[in-house]
C-alpha positions as a LaTeX table, in Angstrom:
\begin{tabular}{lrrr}
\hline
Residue & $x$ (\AA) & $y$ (\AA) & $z$ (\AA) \\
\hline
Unk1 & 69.12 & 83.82 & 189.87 \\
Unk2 & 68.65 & 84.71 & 186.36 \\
Unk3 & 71.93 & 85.02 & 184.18 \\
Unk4 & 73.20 & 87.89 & 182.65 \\
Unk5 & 74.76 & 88.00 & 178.88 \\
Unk6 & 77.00 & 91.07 & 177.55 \\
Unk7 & 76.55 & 91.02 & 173.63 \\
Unk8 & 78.36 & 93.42 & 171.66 \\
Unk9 & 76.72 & 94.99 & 168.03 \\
Unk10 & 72.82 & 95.06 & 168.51 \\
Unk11 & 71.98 & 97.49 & 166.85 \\
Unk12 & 71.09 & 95.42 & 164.26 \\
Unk13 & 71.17 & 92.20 & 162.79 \\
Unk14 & 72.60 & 89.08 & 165.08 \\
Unk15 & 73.35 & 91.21 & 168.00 \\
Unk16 & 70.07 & 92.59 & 167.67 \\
Unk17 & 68.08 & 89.31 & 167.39 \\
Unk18 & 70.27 & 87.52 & 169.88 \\
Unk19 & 69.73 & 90.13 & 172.38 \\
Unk20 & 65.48 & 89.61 & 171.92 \\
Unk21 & 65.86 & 86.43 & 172.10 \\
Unk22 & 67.60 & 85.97 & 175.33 \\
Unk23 & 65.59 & 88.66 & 176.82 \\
Unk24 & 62.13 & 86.68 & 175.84 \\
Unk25 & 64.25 & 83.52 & 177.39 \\
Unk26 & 64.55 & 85.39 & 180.89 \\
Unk27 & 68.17 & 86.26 & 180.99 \\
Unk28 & 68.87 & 89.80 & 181.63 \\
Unk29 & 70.95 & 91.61 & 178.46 \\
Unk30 & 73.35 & 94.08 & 178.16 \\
Unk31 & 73.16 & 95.25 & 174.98 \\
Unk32 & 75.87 & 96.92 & 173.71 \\
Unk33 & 76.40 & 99.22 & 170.56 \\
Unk34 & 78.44 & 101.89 & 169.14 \\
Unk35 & 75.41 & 104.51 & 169.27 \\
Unk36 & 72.56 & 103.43 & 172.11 \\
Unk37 & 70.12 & 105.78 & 170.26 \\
Unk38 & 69.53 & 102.55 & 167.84 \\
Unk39 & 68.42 & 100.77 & 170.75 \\
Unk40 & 65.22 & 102.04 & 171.47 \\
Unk41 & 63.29 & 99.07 & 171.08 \\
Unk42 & 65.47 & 97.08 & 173.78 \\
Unk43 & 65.96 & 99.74 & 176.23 \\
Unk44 & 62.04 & 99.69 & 176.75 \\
Unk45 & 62.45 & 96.12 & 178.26 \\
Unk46 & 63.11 & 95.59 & 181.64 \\
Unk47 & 65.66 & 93.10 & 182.14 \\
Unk48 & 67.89 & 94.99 & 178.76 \\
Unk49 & 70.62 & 97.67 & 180.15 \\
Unk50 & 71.47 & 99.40 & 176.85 \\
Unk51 & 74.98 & 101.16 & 176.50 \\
Unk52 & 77.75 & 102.12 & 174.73 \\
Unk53 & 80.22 & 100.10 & 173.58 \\
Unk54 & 82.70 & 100.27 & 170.71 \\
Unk55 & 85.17 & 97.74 & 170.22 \\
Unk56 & 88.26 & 100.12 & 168.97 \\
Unk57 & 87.16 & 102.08 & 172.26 \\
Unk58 & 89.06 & 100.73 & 175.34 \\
Unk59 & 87.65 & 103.35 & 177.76 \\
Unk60 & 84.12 & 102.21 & 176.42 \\
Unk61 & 84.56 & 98.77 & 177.04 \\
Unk62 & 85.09 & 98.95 & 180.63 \\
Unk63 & 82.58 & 101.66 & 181.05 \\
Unk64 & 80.16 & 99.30 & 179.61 \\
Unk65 & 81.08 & 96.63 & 181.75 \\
Unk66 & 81.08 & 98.39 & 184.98 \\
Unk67 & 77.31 & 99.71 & 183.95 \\
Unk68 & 76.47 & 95.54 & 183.31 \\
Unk69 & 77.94 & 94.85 & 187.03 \\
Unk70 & 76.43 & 97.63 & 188.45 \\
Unk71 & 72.96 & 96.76 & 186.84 \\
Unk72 & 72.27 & 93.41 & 187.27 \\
Unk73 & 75.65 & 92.25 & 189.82 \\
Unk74 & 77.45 & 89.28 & 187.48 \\
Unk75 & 77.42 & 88.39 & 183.71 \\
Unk76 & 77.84 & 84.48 & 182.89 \\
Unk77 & 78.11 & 84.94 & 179.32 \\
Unk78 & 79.60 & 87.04 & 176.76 \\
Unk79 & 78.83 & 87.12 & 173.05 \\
Unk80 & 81.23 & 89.22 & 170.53 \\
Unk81 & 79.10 & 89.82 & 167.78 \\
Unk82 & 80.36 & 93.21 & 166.58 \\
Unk83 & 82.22 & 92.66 & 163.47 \\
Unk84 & 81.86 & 93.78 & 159.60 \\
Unk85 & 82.92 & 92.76 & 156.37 \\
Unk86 & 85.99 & 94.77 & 153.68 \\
Unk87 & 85.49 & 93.18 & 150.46 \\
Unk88 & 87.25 & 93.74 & 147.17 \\
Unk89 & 90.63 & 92.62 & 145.55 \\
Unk90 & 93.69 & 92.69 & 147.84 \\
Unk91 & 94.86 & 95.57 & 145.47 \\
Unk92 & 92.75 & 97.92 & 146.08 \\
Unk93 & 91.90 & 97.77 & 150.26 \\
Unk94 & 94.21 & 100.69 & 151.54 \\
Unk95 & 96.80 & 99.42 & 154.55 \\
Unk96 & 93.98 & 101.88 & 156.77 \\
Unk97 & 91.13 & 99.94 & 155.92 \\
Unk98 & 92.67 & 96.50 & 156.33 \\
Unk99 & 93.79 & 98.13 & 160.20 \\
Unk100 & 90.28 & 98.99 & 160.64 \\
Unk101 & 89.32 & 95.64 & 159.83 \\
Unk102 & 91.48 & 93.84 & 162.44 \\
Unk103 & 90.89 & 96.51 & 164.90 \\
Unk104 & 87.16 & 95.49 & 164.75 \\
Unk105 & 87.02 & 92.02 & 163.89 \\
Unk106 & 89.95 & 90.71 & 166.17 \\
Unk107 & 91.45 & 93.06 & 168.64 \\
Unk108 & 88.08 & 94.28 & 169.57 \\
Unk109 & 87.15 & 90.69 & 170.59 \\
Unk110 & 90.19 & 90.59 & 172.42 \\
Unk111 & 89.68 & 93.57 & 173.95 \\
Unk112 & 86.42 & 93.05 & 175.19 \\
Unk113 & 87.62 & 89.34 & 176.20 \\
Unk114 & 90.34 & 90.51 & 178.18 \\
Unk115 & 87.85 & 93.35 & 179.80 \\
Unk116 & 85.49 & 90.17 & 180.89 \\
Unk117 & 87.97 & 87.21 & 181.65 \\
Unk118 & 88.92 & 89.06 & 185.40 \\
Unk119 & 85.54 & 89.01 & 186.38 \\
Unk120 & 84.71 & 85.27 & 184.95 \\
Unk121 & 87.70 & 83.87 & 186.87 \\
Unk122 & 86.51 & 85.63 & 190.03 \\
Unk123 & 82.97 & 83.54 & 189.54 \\
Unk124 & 84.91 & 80.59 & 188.68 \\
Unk125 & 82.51 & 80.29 & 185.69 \\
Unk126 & 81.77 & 82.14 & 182.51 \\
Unk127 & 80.92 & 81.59 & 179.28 \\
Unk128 & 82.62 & 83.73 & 175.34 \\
Unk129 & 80.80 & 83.09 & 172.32 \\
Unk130 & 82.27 & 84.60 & 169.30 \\
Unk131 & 80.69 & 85.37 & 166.14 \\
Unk132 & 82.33 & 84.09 & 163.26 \\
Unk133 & 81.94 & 82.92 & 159.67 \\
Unk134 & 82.16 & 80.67 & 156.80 \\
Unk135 & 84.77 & 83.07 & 155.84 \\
Unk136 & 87.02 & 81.66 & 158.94 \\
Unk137 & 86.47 & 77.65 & 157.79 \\
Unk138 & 87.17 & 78.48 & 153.47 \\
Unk139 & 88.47 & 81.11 & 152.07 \\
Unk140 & 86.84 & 83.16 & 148.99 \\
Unk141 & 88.02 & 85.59 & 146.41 \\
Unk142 & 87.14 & 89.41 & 147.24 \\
Unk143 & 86.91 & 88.50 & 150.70 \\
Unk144 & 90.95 & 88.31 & 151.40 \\
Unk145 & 90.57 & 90.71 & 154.82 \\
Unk146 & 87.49 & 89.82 & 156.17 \\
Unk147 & 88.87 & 85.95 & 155.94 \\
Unk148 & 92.12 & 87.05 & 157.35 \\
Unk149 & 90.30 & 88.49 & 160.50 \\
Unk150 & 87.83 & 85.77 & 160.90 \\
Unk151 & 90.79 & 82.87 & 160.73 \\
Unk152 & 92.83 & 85.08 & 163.11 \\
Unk153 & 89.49 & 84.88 & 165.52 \\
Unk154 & 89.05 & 80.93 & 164.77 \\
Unk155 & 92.76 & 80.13 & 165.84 \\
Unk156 & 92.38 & 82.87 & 168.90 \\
Unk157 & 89.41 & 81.11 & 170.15 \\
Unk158 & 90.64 & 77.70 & 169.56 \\
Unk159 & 93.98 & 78.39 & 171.47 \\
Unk160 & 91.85 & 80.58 & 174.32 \\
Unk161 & 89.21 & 77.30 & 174.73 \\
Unk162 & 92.53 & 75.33 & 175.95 \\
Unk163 & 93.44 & 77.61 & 178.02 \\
Unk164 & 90.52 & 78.73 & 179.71 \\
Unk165 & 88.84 & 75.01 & 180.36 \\
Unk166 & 91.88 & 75.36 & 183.23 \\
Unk167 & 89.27 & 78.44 & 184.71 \\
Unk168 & 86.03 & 76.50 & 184.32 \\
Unk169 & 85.44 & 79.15 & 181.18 \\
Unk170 & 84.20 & 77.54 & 178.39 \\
Unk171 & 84.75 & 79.13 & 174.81 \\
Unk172 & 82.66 & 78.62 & 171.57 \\
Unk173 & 82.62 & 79.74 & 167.80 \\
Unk174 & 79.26 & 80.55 & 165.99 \\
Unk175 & 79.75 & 79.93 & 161.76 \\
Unk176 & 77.13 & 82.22 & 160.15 \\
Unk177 & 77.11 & 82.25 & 156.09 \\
Unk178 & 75.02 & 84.33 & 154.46 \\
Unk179 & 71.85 & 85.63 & 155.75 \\
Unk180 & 68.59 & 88.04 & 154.64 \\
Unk181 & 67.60 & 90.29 & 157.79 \\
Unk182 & 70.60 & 91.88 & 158.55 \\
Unk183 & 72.36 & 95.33 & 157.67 \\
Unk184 & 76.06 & 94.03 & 157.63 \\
Unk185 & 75.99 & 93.72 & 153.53 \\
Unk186 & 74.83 & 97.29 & 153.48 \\
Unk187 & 78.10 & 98.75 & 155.13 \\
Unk188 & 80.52 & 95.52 & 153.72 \\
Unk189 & 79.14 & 97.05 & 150.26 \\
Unk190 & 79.62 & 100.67 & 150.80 \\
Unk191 & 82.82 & 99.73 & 152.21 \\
Unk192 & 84.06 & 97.75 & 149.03 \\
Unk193 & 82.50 & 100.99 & 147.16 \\
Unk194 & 85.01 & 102.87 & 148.21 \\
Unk195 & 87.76 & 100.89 & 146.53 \\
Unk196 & 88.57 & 100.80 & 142.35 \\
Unk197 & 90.37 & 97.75 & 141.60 \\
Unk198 & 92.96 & 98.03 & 138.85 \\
Unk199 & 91.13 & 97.63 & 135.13 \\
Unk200 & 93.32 & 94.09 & 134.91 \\
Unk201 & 90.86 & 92.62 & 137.02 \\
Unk202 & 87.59 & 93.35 & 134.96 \\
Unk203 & 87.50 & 89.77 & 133.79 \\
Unk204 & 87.82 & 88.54 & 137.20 \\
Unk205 & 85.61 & 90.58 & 138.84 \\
Unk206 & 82.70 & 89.88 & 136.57 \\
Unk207 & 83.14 & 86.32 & 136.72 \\
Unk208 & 83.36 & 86.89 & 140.43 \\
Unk209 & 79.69 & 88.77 & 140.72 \\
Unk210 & 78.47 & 86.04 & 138.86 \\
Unk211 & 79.19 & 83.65 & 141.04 \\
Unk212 & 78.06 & 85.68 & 144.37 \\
Unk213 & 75.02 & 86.45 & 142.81 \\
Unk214 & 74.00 & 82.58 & 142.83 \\
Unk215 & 75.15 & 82.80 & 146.00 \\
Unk216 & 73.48 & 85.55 & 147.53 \\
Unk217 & 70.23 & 83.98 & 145.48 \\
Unk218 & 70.72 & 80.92 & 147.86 \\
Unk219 & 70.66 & 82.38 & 151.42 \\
Unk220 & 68.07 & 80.68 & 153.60 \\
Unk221 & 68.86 & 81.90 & 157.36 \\
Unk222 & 67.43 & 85.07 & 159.09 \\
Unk223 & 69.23 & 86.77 & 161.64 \\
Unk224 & 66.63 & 85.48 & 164.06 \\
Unk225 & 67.70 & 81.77 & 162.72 \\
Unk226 & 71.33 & 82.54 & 163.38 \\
Unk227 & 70.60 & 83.93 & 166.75 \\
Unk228 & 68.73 & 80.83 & 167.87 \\
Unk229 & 72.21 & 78.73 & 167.05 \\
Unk230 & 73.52 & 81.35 & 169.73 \\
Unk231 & 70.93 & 80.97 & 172.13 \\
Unk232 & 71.68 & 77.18 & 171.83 \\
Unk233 & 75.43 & 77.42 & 172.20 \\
Unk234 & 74.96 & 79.24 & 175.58 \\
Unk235 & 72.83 & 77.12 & 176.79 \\
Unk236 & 73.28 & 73.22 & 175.55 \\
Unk237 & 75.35 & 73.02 & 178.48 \\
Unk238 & 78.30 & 71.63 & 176.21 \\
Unk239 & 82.07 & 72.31 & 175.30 \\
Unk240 & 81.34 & 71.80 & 171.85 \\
Unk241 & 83.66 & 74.36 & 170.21 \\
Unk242 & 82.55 & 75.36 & 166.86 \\
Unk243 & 78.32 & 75.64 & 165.64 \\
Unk244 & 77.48 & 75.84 & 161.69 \\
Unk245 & 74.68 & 78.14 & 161.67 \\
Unk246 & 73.45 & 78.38 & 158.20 \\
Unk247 & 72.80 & 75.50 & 155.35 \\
Unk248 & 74.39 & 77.81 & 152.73 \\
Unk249 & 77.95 & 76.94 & 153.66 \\
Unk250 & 77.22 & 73.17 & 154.67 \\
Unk251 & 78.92 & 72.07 & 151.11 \\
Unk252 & 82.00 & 74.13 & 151.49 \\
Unk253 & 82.42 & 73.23 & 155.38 \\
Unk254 & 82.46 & 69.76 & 154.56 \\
Unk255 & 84.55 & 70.28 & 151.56 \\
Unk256 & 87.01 & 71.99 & 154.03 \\
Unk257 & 86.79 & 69.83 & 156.76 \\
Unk258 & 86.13 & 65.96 & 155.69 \\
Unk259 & 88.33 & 66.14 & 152.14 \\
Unk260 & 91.69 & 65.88 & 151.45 \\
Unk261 & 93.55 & 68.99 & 150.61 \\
Unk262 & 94.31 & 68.52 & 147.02 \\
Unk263 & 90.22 & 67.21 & 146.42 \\
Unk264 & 89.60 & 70.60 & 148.41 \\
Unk265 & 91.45 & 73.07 & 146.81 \\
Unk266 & 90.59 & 71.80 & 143.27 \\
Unk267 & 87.02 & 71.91 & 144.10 \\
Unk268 & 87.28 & 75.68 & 145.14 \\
Unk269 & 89.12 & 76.65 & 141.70 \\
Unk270 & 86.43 & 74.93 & 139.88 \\
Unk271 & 84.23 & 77.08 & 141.67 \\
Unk272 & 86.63 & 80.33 & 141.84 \\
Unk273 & 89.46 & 80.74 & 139.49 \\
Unk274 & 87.57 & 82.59 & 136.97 \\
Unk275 & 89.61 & 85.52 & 134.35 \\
Unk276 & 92.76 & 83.43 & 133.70 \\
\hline
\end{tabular}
């Protein structure tokens, strides 16, 4: 019997990819997005069921899931990929869009989770695969909300793996950094747009773009690349918990994980204490 995934955001970038590529693998997709007109591409293949799904939607969560069940009878995997990025200094991110960000980079995946965990434990098997990032291993400057989300999903998922090895439900965390083919910078940049920062942080801030600029200028993963570390994850037949997806954040991983805390943080105000 083939196996069924539910991914959330493919529209574009990861979700997108990921849902291709387990289609071209033979597992049957649902591929969930906030607007299904986006999805014309998938919806012309056979074993892809495209629907609606938004994360800060309750009522669309279960409607997509009863379509899934409906379509193809059981899903064995689930992949929360829907997520984006609120960038700028603490000072300026409104208490609205900081909600917002929450709403769609944590409680969504808990939503969704909780919408899919009933049916898992029924099958006594089932598989959640969240999406990540660097910015939930180290923590950078300008990023203070997406990194608060994305170490809120880390510790949920960590604490969720323990408890759901007792269902035969195995959890896993994908660590993207930065990649090329995808449109989440677009909307992370018209959403830090949106917000001036005070004029004391001029100083800071240009020190800051200098730095992201040499980082941007080193990204070497495509979306495709990132999905394949998905594709992987759900299928290595492992409890491995956490996957590095892209070289770019290798340094600062390790920094984070296999240093001591004082060589850590002094290595990430060389890099990031800029203005003073």
């Amino acid at each position: 019997m083939k196996k069924t995934v539910l991914i959330t955001g493919t529209s574009t970038g990861f979700g997108r990819s990921a849902a291709l590529l387990f289609a071209r693998e033979g597992w049957n997709v649902i591929a969930t997005m906030r607007s299904p007109d986006a999805g014309d591409e998938l919806a012309r293949l056979d074993n892809v069921l495209v629907t609606r799904l938004d994360v800060q939607d309750r009522g669309s969560i279960e409607q997509a899931l009863a379509a899934g069940l409906a379509r193809f009878g059981r899903i064995d995997a689930l992949v929360n990929n829907a997520g984006f990025g609120l960038f700028g200094v603490f000072e300026s991110l409104s208490r609205e869009k900081l909600q917002e960000q929450f709403d769609v980079n944590v409680f969504g995946v808990m939503d969704v989770t909780r919408a899919v965990l009933p049916h898992f434990r029924k099958q006594r098997s089932g598989l959640v695969i969240n999406i990540s990032s660097g910015a939930g291993v180290f923590a950078l400057p300008m990023s203070s909300a997406y990194c608060a989300s994305k170490f809120a999903l880390e510790g949920f998922s960590e604490a969720l793996s323990y408890e759901l090895a007792s269902q035969n439900i195995v959890v896993k965390i994908v660590e993207p950094g930065g990649v090329l083919s995808t449109d989440f910078g677009k909307r992370s940049g018209a959403e830090a747009s949106r917000a001036a920062p005070p004029e004391d942080y001029a100083k800071f801030l240009a020190g800051a773009e200098t730095v992201f600029a040499g980082l941007r200028a080193g990204r070497l993963a495509t979306s495709e690349e990132v999905a394949e570390v998905i594709f992987r994850a759900a299928t290595d037949g492992t409890d491995q918990l956490r996957y590095v997806a892209t070289k770019d954040i290798e340094p600062l991983v390790k920094a984070r994980r296999e240093t001591s805390e004082p060589e850590y943080i002094a290595f990430m105000r060389s890099r990031f204490m800029f203005g003073r």
